[in-house]
C-alpha positions as CSV (number, residue, x, y, z in Angstrom):
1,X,-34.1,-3.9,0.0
2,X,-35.6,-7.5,-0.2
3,X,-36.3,-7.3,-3.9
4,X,-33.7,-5.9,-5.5
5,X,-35.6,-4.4,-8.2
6,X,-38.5,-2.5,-6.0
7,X,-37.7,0.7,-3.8
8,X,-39.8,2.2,-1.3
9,X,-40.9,6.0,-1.5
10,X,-38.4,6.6,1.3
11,X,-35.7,4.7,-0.9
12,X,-36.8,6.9,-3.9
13,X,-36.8,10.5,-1.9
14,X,-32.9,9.8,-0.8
15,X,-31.9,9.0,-3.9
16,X,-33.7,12.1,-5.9
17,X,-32.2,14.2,-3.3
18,X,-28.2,12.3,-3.5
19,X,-29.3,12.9,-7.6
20,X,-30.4,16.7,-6.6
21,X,-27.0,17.6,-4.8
22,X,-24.8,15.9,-7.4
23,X,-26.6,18.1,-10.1
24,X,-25.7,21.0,-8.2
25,X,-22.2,20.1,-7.7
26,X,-21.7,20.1,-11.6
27,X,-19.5,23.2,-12.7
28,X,-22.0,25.8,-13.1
29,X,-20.9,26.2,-16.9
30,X,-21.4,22.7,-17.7
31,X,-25.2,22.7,-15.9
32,X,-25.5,25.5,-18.2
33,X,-24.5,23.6,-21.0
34,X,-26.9,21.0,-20.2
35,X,-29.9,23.0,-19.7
36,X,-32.2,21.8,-22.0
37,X,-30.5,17.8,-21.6
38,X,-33.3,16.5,-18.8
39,X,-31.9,14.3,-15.9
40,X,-34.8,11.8,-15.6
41,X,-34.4,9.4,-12.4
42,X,-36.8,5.9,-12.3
43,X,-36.7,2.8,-11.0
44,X,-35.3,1.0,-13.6
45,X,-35.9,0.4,-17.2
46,X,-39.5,-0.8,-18.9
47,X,-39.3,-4.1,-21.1
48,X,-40.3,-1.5,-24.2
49,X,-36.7,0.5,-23.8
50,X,-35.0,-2.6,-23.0
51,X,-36.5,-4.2,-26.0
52,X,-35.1,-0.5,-28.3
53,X,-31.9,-1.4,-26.9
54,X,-32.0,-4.7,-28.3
55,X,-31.8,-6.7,-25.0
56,X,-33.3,-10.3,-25.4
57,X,-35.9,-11.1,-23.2
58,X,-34.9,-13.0,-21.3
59,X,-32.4,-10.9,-20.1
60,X,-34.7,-8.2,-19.2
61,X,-34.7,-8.9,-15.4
62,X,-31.0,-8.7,-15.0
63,X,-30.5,-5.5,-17.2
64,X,-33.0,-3.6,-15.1
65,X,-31.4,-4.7,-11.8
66,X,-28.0,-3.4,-13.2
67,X,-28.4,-0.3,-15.7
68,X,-27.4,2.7,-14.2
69,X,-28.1,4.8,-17.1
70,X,-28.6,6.0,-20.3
71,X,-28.6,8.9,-22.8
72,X,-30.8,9.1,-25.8
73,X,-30.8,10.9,-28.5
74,X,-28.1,12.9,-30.8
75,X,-24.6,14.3,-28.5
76,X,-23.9,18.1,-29.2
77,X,-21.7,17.1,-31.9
78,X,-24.1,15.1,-33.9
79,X,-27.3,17.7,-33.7
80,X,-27.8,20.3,-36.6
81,X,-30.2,21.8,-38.7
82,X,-31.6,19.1,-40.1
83,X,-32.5,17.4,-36.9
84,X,-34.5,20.4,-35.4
85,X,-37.7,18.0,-35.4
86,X,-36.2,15.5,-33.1
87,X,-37.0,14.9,-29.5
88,X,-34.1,16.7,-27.6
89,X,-31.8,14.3,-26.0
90,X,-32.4,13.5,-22.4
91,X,-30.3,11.1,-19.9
92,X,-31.7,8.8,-17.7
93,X,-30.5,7.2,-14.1
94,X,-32.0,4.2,-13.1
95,X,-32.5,3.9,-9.5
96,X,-32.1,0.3,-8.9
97,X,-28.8,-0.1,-11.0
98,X,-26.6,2.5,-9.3
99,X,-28.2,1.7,-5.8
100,X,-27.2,-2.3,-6.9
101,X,-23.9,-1.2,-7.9
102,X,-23.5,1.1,-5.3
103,X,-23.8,-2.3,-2.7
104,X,-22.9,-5.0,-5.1
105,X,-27.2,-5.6,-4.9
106,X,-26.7,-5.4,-1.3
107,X,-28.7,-3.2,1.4
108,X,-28.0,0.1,2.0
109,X,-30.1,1.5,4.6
110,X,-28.8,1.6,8.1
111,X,-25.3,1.7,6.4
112,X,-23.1,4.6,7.9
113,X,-21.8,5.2,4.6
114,X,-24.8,4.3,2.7
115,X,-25.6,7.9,1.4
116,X,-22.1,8.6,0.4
117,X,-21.5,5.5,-1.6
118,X,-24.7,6.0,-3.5
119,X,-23.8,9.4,-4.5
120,X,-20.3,8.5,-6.1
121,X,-22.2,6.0,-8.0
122,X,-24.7,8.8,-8.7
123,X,-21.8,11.5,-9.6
124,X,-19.9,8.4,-12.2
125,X,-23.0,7.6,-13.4
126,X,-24.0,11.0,-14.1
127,X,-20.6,12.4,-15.1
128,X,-20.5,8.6,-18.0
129,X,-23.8,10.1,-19.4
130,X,-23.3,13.6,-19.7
131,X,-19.7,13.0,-21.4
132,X,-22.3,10.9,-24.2
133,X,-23.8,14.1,-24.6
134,X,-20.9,15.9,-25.3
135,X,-20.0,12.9,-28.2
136,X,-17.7,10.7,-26.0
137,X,-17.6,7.0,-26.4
138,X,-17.1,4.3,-23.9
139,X,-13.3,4.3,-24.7
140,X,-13.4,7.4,-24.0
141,X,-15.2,7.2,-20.8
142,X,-13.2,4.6,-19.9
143,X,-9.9,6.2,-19.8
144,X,-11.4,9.2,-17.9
145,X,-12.8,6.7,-15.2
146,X,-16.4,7.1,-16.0
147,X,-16.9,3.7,-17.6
């Protein structure tokens, strides 16, 4: 990948189907669980959520070159009642970070290992957000190895 914040549709097919098998790899209580928590895969993140996040500007390139992801919204032990008007919570994987962090921004087509290393990245990735759903914090997700 020459620009390390572009991917080709090839690029993008691989990775929505390394993103496809690690979904199905969950537990299948736990997919349950997150049934109505959408998986959304793109690129990487637009200036508007980077901005929301409160990233400066001029940090915008780097931070969408090396997110891997991100849950919004309330975890399952912040929802009740009084937030049924709220847009559900939903989890997003950037492409571009976990492929960047993946290869330490390197290449990885033609790599033997290429699909395999971007699927771990995929799985911790995954797994870091999910656990934010379910109300853990990065301490937390540190000291289970998903940080």
């Amino acid at each position: 990948m020459a620009d390390r914040s572009r991917l080709s549709d090839a690029e993008r097919a691989r990775f929505d189907a390394l993103l496809e098998e690690a979904i199905e790899e969950l537990p299948e209580a736990l997919r349950s669980l997150m049934e109505h928590v959408p998986v959304i895969a793109i690129d990487a993140p637009t200036p508007a959520l980077l901005a929301e996040m409160g990233v400066p500007p001029e940090r915008f390139e780097e931070e969408a070159t090396a997110l891997c992801g991100l849950h919004s919204g309330r975890s399952n032990l912040e929802r009740s009642v009084e937030h049924s008007g709220e847009a559900p919570p939903n989890i997003h994987l950037f492409r571009v970070g976990i492929i960047n962090e993946a290869f330490q921004g390197g290449r990885w087509w033609g790599r033997p290992d290429a699909d395999d290393l971007v699927f771990e990245q995929i799985w911790v990735t995954l797994l870091h957000e999910i656990g934010h759903q379910f109300g853990l914090d990065e301490d937390d997700l540190e000291r289970l190895g998903y940080a």
